[in-house]
SEZAKE-66638 format. One record per residue (C-alpha): residue in one letter; x, y, z. Coordinates in steps of 0.05 Angstrom, whole numbers, padded with zeros to 5 digits. Each point is the difference from the previous one (the first is absolute). Example, Ala and Ser with C-alpha at 12.3 -4.5 7.8 and 13.67 -1.06 7.14 Angstrom:
! SEZAKE-66638
aa=A&px=00246&py=-00090&pz=00156
aa=S&px=00027&py=00069&pz=-00013
! end
This chain:
! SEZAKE-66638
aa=X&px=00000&py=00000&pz=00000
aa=X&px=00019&py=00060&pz=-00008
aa=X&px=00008&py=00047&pz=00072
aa=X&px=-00050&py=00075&pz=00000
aa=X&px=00048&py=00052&pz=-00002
aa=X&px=-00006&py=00073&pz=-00005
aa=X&px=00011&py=00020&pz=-00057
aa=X&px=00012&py=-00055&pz=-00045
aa=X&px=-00072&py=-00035&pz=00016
aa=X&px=-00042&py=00056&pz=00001
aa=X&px=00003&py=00000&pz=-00070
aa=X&px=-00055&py=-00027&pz=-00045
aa=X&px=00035&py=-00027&pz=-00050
aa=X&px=00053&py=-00042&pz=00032
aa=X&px=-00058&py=-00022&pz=00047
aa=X&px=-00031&py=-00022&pz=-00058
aa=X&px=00057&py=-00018&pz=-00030
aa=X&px=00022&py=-00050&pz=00049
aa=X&px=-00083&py=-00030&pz=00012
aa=X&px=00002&py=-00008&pz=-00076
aa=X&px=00058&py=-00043&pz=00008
aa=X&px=-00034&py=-00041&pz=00046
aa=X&px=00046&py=00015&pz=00066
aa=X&px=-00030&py=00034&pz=00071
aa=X&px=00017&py=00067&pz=00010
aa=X&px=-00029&py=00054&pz=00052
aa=X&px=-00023&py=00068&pz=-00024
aa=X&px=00041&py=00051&pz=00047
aa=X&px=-00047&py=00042&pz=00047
aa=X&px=00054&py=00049&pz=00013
aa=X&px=-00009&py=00044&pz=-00069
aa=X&px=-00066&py=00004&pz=00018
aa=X&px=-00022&py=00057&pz=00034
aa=X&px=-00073&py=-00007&pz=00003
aa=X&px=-00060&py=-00045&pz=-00020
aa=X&px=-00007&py=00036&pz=-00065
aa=X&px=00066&py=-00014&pz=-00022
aa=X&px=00002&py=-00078&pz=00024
aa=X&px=-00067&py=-00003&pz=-00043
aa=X&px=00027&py=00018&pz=-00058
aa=X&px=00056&py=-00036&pz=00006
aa=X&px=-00040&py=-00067&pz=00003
aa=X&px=-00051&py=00021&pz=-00057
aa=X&px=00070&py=00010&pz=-00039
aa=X&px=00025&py=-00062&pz=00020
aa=X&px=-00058&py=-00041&pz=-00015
aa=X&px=00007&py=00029&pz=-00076
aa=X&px=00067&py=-00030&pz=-00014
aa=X&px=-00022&py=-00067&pz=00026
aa=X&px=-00038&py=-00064&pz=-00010
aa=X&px=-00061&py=-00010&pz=00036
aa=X&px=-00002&py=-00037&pz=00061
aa=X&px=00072&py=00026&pz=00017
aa=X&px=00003&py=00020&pz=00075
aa=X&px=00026&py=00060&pz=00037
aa=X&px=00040&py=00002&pz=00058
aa=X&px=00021&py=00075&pz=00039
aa=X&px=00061&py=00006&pz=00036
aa=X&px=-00021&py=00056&pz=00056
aa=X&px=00047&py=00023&pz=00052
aa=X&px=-00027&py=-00023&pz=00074
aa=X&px=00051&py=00060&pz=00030
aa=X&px=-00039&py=00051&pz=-00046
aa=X&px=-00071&py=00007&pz=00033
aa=X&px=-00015&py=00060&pz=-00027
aa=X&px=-00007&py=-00046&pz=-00075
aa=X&px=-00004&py=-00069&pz=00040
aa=X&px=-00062&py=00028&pz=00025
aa=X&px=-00032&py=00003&pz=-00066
aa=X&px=00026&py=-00037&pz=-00044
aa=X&px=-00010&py=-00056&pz=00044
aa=X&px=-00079&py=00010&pz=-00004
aa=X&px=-00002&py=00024&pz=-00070
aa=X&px=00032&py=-00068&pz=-00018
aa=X&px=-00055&py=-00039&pz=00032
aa=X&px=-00056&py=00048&pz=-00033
aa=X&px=00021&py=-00004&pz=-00070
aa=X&px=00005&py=-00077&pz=00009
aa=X&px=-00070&py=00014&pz=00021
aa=X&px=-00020&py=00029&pz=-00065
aa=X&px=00026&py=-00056&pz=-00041
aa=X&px=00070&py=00024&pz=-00014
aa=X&px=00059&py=-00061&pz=-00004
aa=X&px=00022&py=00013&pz=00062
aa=X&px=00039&py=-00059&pz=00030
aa=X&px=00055&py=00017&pz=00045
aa=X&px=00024&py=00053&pz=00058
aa=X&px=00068&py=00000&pz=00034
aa=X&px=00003&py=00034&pz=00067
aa=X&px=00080&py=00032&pz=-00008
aa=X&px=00044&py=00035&pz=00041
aa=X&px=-00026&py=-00023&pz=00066
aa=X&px=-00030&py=-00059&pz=00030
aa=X&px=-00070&py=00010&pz=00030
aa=X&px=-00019&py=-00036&pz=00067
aa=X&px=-00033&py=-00061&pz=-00008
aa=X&px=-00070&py=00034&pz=00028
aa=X&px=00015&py=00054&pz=-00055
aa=X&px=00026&py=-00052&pz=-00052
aa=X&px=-00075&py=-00042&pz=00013
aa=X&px=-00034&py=00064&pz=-00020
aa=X&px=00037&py=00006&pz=-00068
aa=X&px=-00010&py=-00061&pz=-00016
aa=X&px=-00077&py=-00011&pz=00019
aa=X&px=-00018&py=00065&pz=-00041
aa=X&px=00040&py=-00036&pz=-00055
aa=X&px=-00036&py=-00072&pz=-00001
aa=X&px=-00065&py=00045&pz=00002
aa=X&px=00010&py=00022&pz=-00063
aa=X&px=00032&py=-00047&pz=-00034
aa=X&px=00082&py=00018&pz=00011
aa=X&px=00022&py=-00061&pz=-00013
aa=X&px=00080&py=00009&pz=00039
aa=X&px=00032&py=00040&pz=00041
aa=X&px=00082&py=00011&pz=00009
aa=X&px=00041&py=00027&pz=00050
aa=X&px=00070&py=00017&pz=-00004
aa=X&px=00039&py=-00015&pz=00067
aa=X&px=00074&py=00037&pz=00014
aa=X&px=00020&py=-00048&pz=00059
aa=X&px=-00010&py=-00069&pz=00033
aa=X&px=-00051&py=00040&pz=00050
aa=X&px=-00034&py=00022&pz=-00064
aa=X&px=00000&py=-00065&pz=-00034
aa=X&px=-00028&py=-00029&pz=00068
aa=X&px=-00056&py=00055&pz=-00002
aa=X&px=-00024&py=-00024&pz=-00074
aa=X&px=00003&py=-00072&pz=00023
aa=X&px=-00052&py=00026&pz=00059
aa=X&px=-00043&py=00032&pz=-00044
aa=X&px=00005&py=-00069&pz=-00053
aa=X&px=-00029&py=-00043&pz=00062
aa=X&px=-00055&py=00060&pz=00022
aa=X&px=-00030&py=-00015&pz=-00064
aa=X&px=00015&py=-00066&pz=-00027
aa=X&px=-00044&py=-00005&pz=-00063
aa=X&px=00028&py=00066&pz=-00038
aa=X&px=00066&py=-00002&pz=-00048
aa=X&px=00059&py=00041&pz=00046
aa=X&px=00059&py=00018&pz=-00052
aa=X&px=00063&py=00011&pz=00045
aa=X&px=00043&py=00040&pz=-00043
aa=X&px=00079&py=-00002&pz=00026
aa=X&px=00051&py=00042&pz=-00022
aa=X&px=00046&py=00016&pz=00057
aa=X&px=00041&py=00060&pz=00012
aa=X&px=00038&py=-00015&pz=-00071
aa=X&px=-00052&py=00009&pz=-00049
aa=X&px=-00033&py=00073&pz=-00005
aa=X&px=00025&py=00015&pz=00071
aa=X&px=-00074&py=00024&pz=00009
aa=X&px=-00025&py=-00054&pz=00042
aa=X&px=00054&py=-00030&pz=00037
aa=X&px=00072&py=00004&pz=00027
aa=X&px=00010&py=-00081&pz=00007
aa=X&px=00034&py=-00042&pz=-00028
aa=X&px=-00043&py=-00039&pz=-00059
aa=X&px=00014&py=-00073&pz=00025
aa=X&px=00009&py=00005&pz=00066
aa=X&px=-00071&py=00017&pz=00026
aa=X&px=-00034&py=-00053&pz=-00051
aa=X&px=00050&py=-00056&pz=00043
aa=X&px=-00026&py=00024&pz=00059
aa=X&px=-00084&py=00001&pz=-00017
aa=X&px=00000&py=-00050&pz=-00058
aa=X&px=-00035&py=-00063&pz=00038
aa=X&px=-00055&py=00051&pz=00032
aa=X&px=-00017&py=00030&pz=-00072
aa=X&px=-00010&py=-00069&pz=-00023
aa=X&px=-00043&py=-00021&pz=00051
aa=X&px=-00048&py=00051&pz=-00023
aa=X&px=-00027&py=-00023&pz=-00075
aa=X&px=-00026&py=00067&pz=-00018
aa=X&px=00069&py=00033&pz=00003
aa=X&px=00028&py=00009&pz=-00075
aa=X&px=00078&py=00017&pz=00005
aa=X&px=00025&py=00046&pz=-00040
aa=X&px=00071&py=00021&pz=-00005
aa=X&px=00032&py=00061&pz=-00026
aa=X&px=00079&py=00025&pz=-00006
aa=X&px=00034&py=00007&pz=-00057
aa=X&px=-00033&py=-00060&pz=-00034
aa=X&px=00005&py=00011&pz=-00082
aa=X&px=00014&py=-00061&pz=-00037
aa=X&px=-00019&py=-00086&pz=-00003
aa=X&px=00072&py=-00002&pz=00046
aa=X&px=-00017&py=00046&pz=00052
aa=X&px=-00068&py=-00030&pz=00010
aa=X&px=00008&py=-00068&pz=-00008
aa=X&px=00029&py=-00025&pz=00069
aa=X&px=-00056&py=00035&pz=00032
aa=X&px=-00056&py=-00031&pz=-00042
aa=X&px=00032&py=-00070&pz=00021
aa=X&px=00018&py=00025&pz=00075
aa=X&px=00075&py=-00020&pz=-00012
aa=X&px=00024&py=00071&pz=00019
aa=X&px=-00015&py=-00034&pz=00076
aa=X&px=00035&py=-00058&pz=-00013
aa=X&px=00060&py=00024&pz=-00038
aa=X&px=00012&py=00064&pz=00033
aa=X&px=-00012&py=-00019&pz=00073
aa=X&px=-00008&py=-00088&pz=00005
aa=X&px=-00074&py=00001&pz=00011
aa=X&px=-00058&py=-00027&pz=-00027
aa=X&px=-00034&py=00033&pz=-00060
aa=X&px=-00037&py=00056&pz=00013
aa=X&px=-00034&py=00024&pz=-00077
aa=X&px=-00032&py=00066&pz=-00008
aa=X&px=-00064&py=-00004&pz=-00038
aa=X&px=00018&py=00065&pz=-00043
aa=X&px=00042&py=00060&pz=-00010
aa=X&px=-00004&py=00072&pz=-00008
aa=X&px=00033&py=00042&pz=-00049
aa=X&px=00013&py=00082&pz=00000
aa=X&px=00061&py=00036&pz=-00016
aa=X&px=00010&py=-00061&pz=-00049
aa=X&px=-00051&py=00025&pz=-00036
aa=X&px=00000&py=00076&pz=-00001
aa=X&px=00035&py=-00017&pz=-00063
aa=X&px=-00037&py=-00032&pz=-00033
aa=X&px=-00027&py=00025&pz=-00071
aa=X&px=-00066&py=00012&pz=00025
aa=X&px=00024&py=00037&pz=00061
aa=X&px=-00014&py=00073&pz=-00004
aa=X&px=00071&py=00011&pz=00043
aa=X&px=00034&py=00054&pz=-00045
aa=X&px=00055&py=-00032&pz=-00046
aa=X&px=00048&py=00046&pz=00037
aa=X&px=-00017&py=-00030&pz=00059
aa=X&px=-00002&py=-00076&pz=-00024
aa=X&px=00074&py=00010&pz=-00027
aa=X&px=00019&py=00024&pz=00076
aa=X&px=-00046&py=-00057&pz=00027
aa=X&px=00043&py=-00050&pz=-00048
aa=X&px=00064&py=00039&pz=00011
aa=X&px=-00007&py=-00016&pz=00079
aa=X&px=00058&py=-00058&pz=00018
aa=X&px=-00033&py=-00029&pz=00055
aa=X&px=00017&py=-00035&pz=00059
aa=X&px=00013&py=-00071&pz=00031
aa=X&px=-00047&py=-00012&pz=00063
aa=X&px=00063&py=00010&pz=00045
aa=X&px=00002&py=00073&pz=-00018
aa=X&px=-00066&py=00032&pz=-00008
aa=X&px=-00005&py=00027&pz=00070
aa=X&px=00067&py=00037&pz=-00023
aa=X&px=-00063&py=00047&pz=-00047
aa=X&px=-00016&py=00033&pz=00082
aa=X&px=00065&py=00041&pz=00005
aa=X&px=00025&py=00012&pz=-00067
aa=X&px=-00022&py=-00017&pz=-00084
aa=X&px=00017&py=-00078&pz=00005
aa=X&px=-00008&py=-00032&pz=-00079
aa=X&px=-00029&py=00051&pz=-00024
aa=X&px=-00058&py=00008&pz=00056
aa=X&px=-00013&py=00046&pz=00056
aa=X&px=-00043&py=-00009&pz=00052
aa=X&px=-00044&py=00065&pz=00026
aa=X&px=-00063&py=00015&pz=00047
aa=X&px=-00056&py=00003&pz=-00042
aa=X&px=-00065&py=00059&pz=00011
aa=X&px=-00029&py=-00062&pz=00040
aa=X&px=00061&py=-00004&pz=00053
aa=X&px=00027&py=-00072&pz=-00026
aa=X&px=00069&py=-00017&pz=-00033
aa=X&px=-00011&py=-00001&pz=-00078
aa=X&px=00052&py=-00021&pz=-00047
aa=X&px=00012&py=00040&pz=-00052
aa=X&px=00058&py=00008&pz=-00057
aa=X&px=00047&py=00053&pz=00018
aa=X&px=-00011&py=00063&pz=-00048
aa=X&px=00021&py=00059&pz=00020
aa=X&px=-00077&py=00019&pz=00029
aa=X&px=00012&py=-00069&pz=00037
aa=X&px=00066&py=00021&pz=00035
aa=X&px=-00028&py=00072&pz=00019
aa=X&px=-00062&py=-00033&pz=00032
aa=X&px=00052&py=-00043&pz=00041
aa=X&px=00037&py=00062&pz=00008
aa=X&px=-00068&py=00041&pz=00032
aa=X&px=-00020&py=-00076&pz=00039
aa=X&px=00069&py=00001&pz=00038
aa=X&px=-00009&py=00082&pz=00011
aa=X&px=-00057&py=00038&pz=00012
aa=X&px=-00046&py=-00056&pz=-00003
aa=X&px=00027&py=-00035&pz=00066
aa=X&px=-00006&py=00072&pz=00031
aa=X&px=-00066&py=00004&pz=00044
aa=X&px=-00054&py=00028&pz=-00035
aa=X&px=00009&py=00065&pz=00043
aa=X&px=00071&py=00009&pz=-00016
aa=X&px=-00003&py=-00004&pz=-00076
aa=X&px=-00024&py=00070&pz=-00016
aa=X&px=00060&py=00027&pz=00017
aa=X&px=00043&py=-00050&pz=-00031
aa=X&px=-00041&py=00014&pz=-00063
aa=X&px=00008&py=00074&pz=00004
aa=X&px=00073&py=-00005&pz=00016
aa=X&px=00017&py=-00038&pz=-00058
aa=X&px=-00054&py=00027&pz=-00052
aa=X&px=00048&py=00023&pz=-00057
aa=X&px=00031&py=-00062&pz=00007
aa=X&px=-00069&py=-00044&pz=-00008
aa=X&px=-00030&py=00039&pz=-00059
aa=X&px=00060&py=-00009&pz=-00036
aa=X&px=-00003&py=-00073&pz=00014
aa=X&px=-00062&py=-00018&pz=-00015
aa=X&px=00003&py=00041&pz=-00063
aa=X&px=00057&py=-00030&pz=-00018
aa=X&px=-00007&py=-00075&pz=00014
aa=X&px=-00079&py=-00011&pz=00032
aa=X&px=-00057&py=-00030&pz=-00048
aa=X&px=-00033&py=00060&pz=00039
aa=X&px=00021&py=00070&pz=-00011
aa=X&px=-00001&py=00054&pz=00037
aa=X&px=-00059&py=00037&pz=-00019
aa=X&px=00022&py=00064&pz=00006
aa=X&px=00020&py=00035&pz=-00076
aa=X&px=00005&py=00072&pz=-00032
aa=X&px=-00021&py=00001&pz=-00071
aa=X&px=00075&py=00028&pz=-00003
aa=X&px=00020&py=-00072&pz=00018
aa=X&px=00026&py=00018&pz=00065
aa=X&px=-00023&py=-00025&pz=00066
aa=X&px=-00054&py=00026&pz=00049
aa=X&px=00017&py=-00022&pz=00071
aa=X&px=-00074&py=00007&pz=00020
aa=X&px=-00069&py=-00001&pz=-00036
aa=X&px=-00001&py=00071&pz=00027
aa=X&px=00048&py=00015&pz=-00056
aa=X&px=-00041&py=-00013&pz=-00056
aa=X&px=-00044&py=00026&pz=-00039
aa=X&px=-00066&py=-00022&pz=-00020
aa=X&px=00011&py=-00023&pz=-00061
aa=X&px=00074&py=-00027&pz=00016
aa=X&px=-00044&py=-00054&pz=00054
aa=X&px=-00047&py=-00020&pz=-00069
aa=X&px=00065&py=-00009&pz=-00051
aa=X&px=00036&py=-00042&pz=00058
aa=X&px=-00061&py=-00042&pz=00006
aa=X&px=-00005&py=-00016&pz=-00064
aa=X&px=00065&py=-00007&pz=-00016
aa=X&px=00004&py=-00062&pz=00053
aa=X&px=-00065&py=-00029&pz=00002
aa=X&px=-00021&py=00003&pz=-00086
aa=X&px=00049&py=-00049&pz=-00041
aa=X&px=-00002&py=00053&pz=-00059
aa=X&px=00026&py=-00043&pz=-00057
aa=X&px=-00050&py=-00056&pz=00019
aa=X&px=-00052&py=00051&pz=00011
aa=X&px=-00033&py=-00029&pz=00066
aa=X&px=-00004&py=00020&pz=00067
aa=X&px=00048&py=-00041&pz=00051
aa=X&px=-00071&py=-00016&pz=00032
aa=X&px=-00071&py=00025&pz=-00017
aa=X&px=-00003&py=00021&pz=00077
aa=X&px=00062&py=00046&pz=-00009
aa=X&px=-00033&py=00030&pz=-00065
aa=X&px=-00056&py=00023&pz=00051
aa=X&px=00048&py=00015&pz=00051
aa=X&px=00020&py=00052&pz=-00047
aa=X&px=-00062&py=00022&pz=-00022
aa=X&px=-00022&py=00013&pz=00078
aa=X&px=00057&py=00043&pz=00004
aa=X&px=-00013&py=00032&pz=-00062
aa=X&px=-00078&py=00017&pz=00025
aa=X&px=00037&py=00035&pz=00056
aa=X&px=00050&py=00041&pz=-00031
aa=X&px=-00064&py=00029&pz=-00045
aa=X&px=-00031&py=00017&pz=00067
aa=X&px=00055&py=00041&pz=00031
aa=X&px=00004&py=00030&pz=-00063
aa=X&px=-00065&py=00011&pz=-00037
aa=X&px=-00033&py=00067&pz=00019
aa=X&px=00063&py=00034&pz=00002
aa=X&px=00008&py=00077&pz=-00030
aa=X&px=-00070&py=00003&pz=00004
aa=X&px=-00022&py=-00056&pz=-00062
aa=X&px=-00050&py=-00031&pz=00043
aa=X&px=-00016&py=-00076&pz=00014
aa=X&px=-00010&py=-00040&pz=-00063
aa=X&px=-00010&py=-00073&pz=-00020
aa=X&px=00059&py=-00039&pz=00012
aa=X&px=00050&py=-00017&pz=-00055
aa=X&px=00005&py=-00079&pz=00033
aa=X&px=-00073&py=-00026&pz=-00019
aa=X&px=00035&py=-00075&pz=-00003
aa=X&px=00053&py=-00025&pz=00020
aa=X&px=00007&py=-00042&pz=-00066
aa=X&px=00027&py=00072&pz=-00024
aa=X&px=00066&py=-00017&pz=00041
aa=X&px=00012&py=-00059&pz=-00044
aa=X&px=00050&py=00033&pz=-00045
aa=X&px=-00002&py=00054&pz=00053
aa=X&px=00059&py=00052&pz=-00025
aa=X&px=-00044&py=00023&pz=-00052
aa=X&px=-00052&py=00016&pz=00046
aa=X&px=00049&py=00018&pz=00052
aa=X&px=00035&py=00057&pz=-00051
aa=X&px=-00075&py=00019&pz=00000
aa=X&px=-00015&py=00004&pz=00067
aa=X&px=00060&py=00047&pz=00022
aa=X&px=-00015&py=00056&pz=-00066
aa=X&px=-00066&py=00012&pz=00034
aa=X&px=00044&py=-00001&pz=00069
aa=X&px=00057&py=00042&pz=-00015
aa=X&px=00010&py=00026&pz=00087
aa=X&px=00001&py=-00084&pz=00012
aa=X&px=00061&py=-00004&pz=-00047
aa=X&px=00037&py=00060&pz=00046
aa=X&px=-00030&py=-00014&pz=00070
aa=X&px=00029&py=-00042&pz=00050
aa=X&px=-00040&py=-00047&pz=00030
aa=X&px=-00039&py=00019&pz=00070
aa=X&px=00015&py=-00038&pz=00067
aa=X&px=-00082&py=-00032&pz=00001
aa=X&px=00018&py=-00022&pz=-00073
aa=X&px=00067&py=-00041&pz=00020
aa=X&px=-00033&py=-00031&pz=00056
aa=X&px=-00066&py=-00010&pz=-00053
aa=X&px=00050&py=-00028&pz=-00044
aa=X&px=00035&py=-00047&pz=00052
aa=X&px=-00065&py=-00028&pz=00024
aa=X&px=-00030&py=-00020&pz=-00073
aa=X&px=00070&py=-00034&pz=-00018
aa=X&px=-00004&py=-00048&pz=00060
aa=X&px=-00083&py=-00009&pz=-00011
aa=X&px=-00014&py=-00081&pz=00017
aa=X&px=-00037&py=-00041&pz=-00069
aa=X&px=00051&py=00035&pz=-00052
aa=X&px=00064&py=-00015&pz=-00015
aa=X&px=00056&py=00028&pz=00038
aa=X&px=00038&py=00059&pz=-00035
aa=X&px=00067&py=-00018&pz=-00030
aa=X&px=00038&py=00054&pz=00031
aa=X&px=00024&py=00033&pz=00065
aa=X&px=-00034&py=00070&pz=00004
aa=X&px=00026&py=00010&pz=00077
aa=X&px=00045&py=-00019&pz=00059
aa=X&px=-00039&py=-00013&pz=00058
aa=X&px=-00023&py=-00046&pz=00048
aa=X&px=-00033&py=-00042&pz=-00051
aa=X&px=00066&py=-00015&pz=-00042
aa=X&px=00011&py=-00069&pz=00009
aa=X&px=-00070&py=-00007&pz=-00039
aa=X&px=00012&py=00052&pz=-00047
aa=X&px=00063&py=-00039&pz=-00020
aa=X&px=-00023&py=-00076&pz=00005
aa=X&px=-00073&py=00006&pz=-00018
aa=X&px=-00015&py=-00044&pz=-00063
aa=X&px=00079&py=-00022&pz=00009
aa=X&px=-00009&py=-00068&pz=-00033
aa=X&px=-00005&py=00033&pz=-00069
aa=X&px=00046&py=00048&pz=-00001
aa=X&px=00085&py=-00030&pz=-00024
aa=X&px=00053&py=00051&pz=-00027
aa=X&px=00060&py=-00030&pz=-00032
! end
């Protein structure tokens, strides 16, 4: 199968790629940002492949803000008829009370598995409770250990399987799947047979009844990973099980490990955005939270240039001269609209970054017109934003927009506007803004938000 991952299964056409292969795969939950978005995801989906095809999500159990509802919205569009088959609970392993609630609102409707993914022998012990607590429903342990991802675990791969083997196989719902670094017939095939117990260690066999794939097959053809960042994917040397914990402290094969936006080791290959995150991790972001706004101010030339220079995620502030502003307070009106759409609309493929970003800017839009209409006496008049579809090649509209605006071209922008401006960039159900507009308390999720997307060689 192959393992949900943001943002390589959030995808509709590898999703549907892989289904129309014939494998298991799980629709990632974390590119989706509300119930609108998952919804057309699966309508999409279900276009691309043949019927009677299941769906699985992916949703992260240490999110609850989307955990919360995607969770439910799974279960009601199975409801409706839609080929829903699957939910893994990751990131997190709920309590077996919590665990019998999932799963009895999933047999309701017709869910027929659930999957957990354990980091630890305590974890694996917890899925193996919740396997007994409800005997009759399919329990898919997924293991990776602390080698594979880094997202889930910081064990060793074999080591805890030793240790809780016989109790997962005294539970016949339990389907073992394993996950690190498996890519070919070789890799596999001692763990298909359970030889990798006998050979490795002198025990008996111990088979796993599947495997997972991931960074294998970011890839892949069908993959919509950048070709850039295949060939640094591909270019990666790897390392021999001995030496992957070296990834903690320094780049180790090609991989560094970091603390991802949701507070867990991630392993990531070390670009230069990679080594800077490290760089912030062992700094500012081991400071207390009350100590880092002065770290932050201290060293502000310092970070701008940074991030400008080696972050997926800019600094936002920009003069149309192509200097920088060290504060939103130091632009104009009309500087903050060419910045946004110069890092949210991919001009030469003519499309937004995300439709909730194109409305993003049209909000903002809507409120530069009302600082501004009315002034030298023209009087209120219809606005020049009747849709936002007018923002879908917006600099046209944009060049527009600022001739009947001249003062918001030459004005810089007022103190309730920056914090107006702050507040819609971080609004919940839209996708989080690819850049850093400020230094403040908030940094760390100014900078990781969104991070599993974002590589720079």
């Amino acid at each position: 199968m192959v393992a949900g991952m943001t943002p390589s299964t959030v995808k509709a056409g590898f999703v549907s790629a892989v289904l129309d292969a014939g494998f298991h795969i799980e629709l990632a939950g974390g590119g989706h940002y509300n119930a609108a978005a998952l919804r057309t995801k699966v309508t999409e989906i279900q276009k691309q492949i043949p019927a009677g095809v299941g769906l699985t999500l992916n949703s992260l159990y240490i999110n609850p803000r989307q955990f919360t509802f995607q969770l439910p919205l799974w279960q009601e569009m199975r409801k409706e008829g839609l080929p829903i088959e699957g939910f893994c609970v990751a990131a997190g392993i709920p309590t077996t009370e919590k665990a019998v609630e999932i799963i009895e609102g999933l047999k309701i409707v017709g869910i027929k598995h659930v999957s957990f993914k354990p980091g630890s022998v305590d974890g694996i012990r917890q899925v193996i409770n919740i396997a007994a607590a409800n005997p009759d429903y399919p329990i898919i342990l997924q293991w990776t250990g602390g080698r594979a991802g880094g997202h889930h675990s910081f064990e060793d791969f074999h080591q805890p399987v030793l240790t809780t083997y016989r109790s997962i196989r005294q539970h016949s719902n339990i389907i073992l799947v394993g996950g690190s670094g498996f890519g070919s017939a070789d890799d596999v095939w001692e763990y298909l047979t359970g030889d990798w117990s006998v050979v490795r260690f002198g025990l008996q066999p111990m088979p796993f009844d599947g495997f997972l794939f991931a960074s294998r097959v970011m890839v892949a053809k069908e993959a919509h990973t950048s070709s850039s960042v295949k060939d640094l994917i591909i270019a990666a040397s790897g390392v021999e099980d001995k030496n992957w914990e070296g990834t903690y402290s320094k780049p180790t094969g090609g991989i560094l490990t970091v603390r991802s936006e949701l507070g867990e080791p991630i392993h990531k290959v070390a670009t230069r955005g990679v080594k800077l995150w490290k760089e912030f991790d062992d700094t500012v972001f081991k400071l207390p939270k009350e100590k880092r706004q002065a770290w932050l101010t201290e060293q502000r030339a310092e970070i701008i240039e940074k991030l400008n220079r080696d972050f997926a995620k800019p600094w936002f502030g920009w003069k149309k001269d192509g200097s920088v502003a060290l504060s939103l307070g130091d632009m104009t009106y009309e500087e903050t609209v060419l910045r946004m759409v110069r890092l949210m609309f991919v001009s030469h493929q003519k499309r937004w970054i995300d439709i909730s970003l194109r409305n993003l800017t049209g909000d903002w839009l809507r409120r530069v017109e009302e600082r501004f209409a009315g002034v030298n006496g023209t009087g209120k008049k219809p606005s020049l934003l009747q849709n936002f579809s007018s923002l879908d090649d917006p600099l046209p509209f944009v060049n527009t927009f600022f001739q009947k605006y001249p003062l918001a071209t030459e004005q810089l922008l007022a103190a309730e506007d920056t914090a107006y401006f702050l507040a819609i960039s971080q609004r919940p159900g839209q996708k989080p803004v690819p850049f850093i507009p400020v230094l403040d308390a908030n940094f760390e999720v100014w900078f990781k938000k969104v991070s599993f997307k974002r590589l720079i060689p």
